[in-house]
Structure formats: structure tokens, C-alpha cells
C-alpha positions in Angstrom: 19.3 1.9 8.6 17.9 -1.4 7.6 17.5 -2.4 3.7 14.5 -1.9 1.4 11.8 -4.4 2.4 11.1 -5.5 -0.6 7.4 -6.2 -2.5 9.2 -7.3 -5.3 13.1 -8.2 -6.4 14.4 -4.7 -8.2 16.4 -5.6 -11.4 20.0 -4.4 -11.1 22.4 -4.5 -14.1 26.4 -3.9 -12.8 28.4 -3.1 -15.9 32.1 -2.7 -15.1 34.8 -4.3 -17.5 36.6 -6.3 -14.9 34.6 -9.2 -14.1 36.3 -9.4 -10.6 34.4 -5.8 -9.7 31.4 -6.7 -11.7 30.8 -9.8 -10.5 31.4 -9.6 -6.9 29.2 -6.2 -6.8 26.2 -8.5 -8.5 27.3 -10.6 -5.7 26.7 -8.4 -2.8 23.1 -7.0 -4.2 22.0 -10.8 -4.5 23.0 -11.3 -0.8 20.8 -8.4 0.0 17.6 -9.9 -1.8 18.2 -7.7 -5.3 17.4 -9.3 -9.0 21.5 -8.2 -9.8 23.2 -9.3 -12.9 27.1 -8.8 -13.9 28.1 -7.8 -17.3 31.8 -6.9 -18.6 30.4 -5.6 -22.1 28.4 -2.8 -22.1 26.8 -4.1 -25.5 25.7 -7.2 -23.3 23.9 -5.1 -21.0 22.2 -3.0 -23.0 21.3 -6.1 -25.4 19.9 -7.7 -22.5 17.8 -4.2 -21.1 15.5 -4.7 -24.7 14.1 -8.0 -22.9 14.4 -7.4 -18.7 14.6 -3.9 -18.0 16.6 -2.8 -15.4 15.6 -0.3 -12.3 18.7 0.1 -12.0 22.4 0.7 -14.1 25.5 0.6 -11.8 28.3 1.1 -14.0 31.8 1.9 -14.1 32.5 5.0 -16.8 35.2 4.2 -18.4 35.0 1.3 -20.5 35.9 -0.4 -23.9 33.6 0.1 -27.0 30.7 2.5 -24.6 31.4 4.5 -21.9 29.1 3.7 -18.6 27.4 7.5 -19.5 26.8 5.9 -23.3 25.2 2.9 -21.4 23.2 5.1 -19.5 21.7 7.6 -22.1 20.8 4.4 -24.3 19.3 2.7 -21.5 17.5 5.8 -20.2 16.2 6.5 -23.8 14.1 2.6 -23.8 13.3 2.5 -20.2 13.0 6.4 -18.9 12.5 4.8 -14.9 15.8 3.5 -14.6 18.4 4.8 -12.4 21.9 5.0 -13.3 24.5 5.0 -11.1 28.1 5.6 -12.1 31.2 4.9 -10.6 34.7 5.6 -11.7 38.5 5.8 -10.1 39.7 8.1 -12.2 38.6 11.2 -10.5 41.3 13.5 -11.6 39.4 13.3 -15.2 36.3 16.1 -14.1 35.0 15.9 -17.6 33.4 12.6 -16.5 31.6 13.5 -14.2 30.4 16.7 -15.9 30.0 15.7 -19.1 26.9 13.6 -19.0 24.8 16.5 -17.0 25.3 18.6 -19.6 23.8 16.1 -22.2 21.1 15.6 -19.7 21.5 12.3 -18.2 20.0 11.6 -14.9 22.4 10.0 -12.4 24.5 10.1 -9.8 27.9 9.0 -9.2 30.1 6.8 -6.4 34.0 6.9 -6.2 35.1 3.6 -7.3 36.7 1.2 -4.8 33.2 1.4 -3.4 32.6 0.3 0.2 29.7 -2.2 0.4 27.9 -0.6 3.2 28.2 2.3 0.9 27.3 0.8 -2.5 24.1 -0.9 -0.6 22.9 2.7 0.8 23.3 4.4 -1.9 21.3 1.6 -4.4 18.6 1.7 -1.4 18.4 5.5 -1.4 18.1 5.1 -5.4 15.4 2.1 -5.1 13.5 3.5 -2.3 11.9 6.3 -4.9 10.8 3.8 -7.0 7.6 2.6 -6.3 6.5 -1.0 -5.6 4.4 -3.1 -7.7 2.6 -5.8 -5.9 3.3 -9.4 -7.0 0.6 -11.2 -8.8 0.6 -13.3 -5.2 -0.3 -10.0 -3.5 -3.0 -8.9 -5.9 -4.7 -12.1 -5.7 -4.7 -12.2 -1.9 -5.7 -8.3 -1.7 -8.6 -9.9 -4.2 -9.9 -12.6 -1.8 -9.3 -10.1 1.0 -11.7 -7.4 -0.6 -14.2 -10.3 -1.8 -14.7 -11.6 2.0 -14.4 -8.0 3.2 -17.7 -7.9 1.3 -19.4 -11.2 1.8 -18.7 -10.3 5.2 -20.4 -6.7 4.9 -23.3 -8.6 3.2 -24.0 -10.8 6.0 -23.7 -7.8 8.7 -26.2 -6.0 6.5 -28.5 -9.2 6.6 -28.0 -9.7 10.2 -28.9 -6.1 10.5 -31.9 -6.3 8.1 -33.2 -9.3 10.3 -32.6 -7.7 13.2 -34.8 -4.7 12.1 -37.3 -6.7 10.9 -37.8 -8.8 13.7 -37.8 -5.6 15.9 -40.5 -3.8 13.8 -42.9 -7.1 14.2 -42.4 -6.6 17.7 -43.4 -3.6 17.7 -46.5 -4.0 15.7 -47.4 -6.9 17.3 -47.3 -4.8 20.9 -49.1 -1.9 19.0 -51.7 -4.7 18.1 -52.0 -5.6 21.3 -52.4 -2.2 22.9 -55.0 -1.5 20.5 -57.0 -4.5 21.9 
């Protein structure tokens, strides 16, 4: 399964509070043509979300001073098209996972040591529901394409109006002459 084909760079905040995981995660979605940027504060992240929004939250749930679900829920409450995608190795704790359904956040979750084959499908699966907004590249060429789409419909039209013309002079020219 190949990788989104991107119109446009998806922003990716990875919140963990080891900077090895976080930073070599961030790593890995770069590689693979993602806007992804590492954070071992959770604060950070969601200070930085007021001014570049992500698409998407990967975060790890437990955490120092806000869990990955607090994260989420604040970032989900400014920017409602995020995605959030929670990891954790602490599986035996169900209330984790559980917990932040019930309060109504939107997510879903990866065991944590994550696989990168696995981390990169599941943030494509995520991603791939999002739709894509055309660069301001794209929209100006889909403008100068529509423009000489219709200059070109124009001249058709002329040549077409011409055509007729000349064809109806014809014919009253032969009508003229039959008549004489």
C-alpha cells in the first residue's frame, strides 16, 4: 500500500515525554513527506496548536502535567478536524483507553513500541479522510487552465461563427445565381 500522495504537507504534532520517542517518530513522518513536529511538553504542543493547527495529535497518554487524552480534548475543542492518535505501553491500565470515550473524545489508539510500517499506516489511514486543499500553486494553475480553456472555447466558437457565415454567403450567393 503506497503512502498518501500528497496535495499539501499534513501538520503532525508527536507529543511523547521522551524526546528519544518523540523525536525519532517526528523523524520518520518527515521522511515520508509529513509537516511533523516533536514535543516532550504537552503545554508546548498545545501552545504551539493556537498558531499552526495540527491535522494530526500522536501522543503518548501518560505524561507529566497533561495526559495525551487532556491534550487531545483541548486540542479537539480549538481545532474540531484534528485527529488524535494515542499511544501508550501501559496496557494493563484499561481505564486509559476507556476513559476518554466516555468523555467523548474522538481517537484511536496504537500499542506503544510502535512499528514504523505500522505507525505510517495507521497516520495514512487517519490522513486519507481528510480532505485536500489545493496549494495556492494549484489554484493559480487550475486558474490559467480554466482561462485558456475558455479563450480557447471562444476562438472554436468564432471559427465556428466564420465558418457558418461564410457557408450561408455561399449559399445565398448560389440561390442568387439560380434565380438568374
Amino acid at each position: 500500500m503506497g503512502y498518501l500522495k500528497q496535495k499539501r504537507k499534513f501538520r503532525i504534532f508527536v507529543v511523547d515525554d521522551e524526546e528519544i520517542i518523540s523525536s525519532t517518530i517526528a523523524a520518520i513522518l518527515r521522511l515520508k513527506g509529513f509537516d511533523a513536529a516533536s514535543f516532550t511538553a504537552p503545554l508546548e504542543a498545545l501552545a504551539a496548536s493556537h498558531s499552526q493547527p495540527p491535522d494530526l495529535l500522536v501522543s503518548d497518554i501518560v505524561m507529566p502535567s497533561l495526559s495525551g487524552a487532556q491534550l487531545a480534548f483541548q486540542i479537539q475543542a480549538d481545532h474540531p478536524g484534528c485527529k488524535v492518535l494515542l499511544f501508550s505501553g501501559q496496557w494493563d491500565a484499561a481505564d486509559l483507553e476507556i476513559a476518554p470515550y466516555e468523555q467523548g473524545l474522538v481517537y484511536e489508539m496504537i500499542p506503544k513500541p510502535v512499528h514504523p510500517k505500522e505507525l505510517l499506516k495507521k497516520v495514512q489511514e487517519m490522513l486519507s479522510s481528510i480532505p485536500s486543499v489545493p496549494s495556492e500553486g494549484e489554484v493559480q494553475a487550475r486558474t490559467r487552465l480554466a482561462k485558456n480553456m475558455k479563450e480557447t472555447i471562444a476562438a472554436v466558437q468564432a471559427d465556428i461563427a466564420v465558418s457558418a457565415a461564410r457557408k450561408q454567403s455561399a449559399r445565398r450567393r448560389v440561390s442568387r445565381e439560380n434565380e438568374q
